[in-house]
VEXKERO-983090 format. One line per 10 residues: for each residue x, y, z of N, C-alpha, C, CB. Coordinates in nm, 3 decimals, m for minus. Glycine has a CB too. Layout:
REM residues N
X Y Z X Y Z X Y Z X Y Z ~ ...
END
This chain:
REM residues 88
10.938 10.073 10.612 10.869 9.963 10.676 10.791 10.017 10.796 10.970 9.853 10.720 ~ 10.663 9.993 10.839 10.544 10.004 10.869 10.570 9.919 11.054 10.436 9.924 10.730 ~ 10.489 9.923 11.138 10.486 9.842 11.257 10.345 9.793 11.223 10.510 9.921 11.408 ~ 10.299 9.693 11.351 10.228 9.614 11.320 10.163 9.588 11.451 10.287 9.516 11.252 ~ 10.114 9.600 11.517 10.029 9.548 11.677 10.010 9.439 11.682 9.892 9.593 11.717 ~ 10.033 9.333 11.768 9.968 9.175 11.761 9.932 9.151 11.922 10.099 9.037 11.695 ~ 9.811 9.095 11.872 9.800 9.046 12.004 9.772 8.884 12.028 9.691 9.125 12.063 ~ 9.848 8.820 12.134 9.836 8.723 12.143 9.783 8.682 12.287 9.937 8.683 12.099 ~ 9.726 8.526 12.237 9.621 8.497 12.345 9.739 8.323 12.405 9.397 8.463 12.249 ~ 9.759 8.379 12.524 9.908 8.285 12.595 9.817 8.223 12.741 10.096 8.430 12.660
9.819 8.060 12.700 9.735 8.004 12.763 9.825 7.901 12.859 9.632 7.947 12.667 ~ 9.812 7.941 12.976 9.888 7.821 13.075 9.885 7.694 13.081 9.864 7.827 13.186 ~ 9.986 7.640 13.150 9.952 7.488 13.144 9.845 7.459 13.233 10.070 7.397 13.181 ~ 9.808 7.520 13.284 9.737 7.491 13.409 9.661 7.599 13.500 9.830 7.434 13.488 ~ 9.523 7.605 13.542 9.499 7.727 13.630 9.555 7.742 13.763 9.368 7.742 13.650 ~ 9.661 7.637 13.786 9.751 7.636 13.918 9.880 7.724 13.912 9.800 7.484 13.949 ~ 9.914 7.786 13.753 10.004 7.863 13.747 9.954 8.011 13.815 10.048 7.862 13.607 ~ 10.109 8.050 13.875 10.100 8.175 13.911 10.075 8.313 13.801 10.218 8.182 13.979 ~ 10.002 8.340 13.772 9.948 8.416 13.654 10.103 8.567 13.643 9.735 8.487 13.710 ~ 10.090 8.605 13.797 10.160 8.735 13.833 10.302 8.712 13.789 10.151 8.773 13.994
10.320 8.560 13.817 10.471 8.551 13.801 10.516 8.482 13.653 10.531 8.456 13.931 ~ 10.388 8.471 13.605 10.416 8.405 13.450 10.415 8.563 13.363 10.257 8.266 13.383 ~ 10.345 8.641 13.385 10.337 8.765 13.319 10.483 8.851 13.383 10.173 8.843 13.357 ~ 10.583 8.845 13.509 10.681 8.889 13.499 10.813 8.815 13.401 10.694 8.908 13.622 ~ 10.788 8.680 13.410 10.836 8.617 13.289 10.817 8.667 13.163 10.792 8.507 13.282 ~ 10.677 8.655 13.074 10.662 8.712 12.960 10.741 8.886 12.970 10.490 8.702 12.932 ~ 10.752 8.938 13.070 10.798 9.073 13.077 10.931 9.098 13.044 10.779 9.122 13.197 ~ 11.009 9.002 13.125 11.159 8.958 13.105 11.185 8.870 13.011 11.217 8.901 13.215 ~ 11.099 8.840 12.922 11.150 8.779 12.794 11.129 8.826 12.656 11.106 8.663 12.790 ~ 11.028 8.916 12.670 10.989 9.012 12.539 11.055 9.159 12.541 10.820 9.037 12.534
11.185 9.177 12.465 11.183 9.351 12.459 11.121 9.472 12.505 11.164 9.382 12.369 ~ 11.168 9.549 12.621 11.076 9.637 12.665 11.001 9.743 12.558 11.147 9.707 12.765 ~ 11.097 9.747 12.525 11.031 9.867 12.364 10.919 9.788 12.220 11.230 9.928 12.242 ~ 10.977 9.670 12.263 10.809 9.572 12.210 10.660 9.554 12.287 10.843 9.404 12.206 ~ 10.686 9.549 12.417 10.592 9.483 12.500 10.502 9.607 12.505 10.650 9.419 12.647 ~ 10.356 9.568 12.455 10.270 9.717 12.458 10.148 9.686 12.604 10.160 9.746 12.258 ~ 10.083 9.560 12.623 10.061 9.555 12.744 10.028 9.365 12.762 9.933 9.675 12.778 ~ 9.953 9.348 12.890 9.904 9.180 12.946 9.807 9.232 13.013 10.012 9.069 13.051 ~ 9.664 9.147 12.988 9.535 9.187 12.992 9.529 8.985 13.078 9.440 9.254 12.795 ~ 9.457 8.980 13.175 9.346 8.860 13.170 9.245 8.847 13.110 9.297 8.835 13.262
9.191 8.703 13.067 9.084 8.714 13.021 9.060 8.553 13.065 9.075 8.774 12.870 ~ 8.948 8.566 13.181 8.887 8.445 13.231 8.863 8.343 13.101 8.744 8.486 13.311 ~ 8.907 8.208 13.045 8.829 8.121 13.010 8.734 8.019 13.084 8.894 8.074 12.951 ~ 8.705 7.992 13.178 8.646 7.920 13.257 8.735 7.814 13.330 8.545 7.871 13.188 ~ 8.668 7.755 13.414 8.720 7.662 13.547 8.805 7.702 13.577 8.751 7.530 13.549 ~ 8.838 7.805 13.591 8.944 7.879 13.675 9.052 7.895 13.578 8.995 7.800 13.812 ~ 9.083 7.858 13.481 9.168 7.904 13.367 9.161 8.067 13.332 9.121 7.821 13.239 ~ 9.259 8.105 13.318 9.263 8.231 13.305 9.399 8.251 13.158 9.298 8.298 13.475 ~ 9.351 8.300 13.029 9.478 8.342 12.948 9.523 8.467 12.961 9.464 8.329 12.814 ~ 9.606 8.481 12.892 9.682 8.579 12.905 9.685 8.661 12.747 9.821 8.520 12.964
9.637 8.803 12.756 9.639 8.867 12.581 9.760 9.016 12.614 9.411 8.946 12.507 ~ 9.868 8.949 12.554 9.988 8.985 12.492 9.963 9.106 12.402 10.045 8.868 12.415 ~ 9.972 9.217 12.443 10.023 9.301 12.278 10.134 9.374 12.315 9.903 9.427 12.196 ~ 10.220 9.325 12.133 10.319 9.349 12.091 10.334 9.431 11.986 10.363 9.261 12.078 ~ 10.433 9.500 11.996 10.460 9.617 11.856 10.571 9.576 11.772 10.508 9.784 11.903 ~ 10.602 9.540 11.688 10.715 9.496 11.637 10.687 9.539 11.468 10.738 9.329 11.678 ~ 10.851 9.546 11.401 10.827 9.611 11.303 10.724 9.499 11.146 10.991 9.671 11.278 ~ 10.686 9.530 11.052 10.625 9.467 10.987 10.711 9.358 10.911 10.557 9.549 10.920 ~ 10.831 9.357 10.899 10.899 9.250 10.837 10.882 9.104 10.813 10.985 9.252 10.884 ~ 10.955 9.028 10.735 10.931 8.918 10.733 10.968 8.815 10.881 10.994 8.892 10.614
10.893 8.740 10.902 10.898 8.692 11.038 10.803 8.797 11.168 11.072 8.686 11.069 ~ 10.811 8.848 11.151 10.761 9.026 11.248 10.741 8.974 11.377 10.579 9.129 11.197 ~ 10.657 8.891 11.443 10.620 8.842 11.568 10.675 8.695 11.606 10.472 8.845 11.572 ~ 10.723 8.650 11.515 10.735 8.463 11.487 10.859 8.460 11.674 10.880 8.391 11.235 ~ 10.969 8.569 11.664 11.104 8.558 11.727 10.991 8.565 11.927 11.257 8.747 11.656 ~ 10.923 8.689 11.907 10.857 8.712 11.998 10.744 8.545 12.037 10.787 8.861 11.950 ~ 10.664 8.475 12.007 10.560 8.385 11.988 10.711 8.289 12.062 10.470 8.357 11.800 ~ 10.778 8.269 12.012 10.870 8.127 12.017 10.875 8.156 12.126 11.010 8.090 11.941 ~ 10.982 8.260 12.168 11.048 8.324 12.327 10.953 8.276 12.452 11.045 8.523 12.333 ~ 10.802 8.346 12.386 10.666 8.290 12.520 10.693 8.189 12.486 10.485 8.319 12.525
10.638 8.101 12.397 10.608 7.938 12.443 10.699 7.868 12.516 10.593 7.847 12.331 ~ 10.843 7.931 12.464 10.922 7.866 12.542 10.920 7.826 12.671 10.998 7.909 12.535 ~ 10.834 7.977 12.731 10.827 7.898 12.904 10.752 7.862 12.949 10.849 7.947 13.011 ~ 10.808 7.802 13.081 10.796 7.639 13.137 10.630 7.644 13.167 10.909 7.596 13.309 ~ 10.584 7.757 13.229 10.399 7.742 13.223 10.341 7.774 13.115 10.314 7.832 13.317 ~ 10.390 7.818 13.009 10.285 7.798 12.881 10.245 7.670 12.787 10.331 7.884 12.786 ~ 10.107 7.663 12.803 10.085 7.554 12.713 10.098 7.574 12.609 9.989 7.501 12.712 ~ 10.046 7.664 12.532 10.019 7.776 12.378 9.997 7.913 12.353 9.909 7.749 12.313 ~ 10.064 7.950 12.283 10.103 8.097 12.227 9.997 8.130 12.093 10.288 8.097 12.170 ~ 9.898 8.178 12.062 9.780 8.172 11.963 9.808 8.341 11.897 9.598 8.140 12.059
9.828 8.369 11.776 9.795 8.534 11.739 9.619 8.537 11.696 9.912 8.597 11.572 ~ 9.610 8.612 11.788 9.497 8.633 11.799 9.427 8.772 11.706 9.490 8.635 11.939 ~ 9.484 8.838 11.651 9.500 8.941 11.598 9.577 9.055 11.557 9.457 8.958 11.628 ~ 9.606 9.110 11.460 9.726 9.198 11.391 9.694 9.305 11.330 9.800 9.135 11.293 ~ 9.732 9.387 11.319 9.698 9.553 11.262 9.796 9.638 11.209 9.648 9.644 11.368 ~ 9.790 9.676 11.138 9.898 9.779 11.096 9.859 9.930 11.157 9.906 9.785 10.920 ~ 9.994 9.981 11.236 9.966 10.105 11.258 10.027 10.160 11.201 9.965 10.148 11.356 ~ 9.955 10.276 11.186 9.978 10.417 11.104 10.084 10.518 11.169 9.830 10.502 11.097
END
């Protein structure tokens, strides 16, 4: 079995969230040996998402355990896969 890169695009409830302290959250909730990095990416009016990449193995489910964990917290509005790859 193969790994897989995903990246996800993790959108706040609000541009009043603390970005720094929502990304030490996503940090402490995703596996360190999963978590590959957290990028900003301005959407406008001051909204700012958040792009997630994760390494996890290719299996059935592969990212689903990781996706749930983010949404779960309390400043995320939505958890989106934004893209997936198989690495070599």
């Amino acid at each position: 079995m193969g790994e897989v890169a995903v990246t996800l695009k993790v959108m706040p409830e609000s541009p009043e969230v603390d970005l720094e302290g929502l990304k030490e959250q996503i940090k402490n909730t995703v596996e360190e040996n999963v978590l590959e990095r957290i990028e900003e990416e301005p959407i406008g009016f001051g909204l700012v998402a958040l792009i997630v990449t994760i390494v996890v193995d290719d299996g059935e489910g592969g990212s689903e355990p990781t996706e749930e964990a983010i949404a779960a917290l309390d400043d995320v509005a939505t958890v989106e896969v934004t893209h997936m790859t198989r690495l070599m």
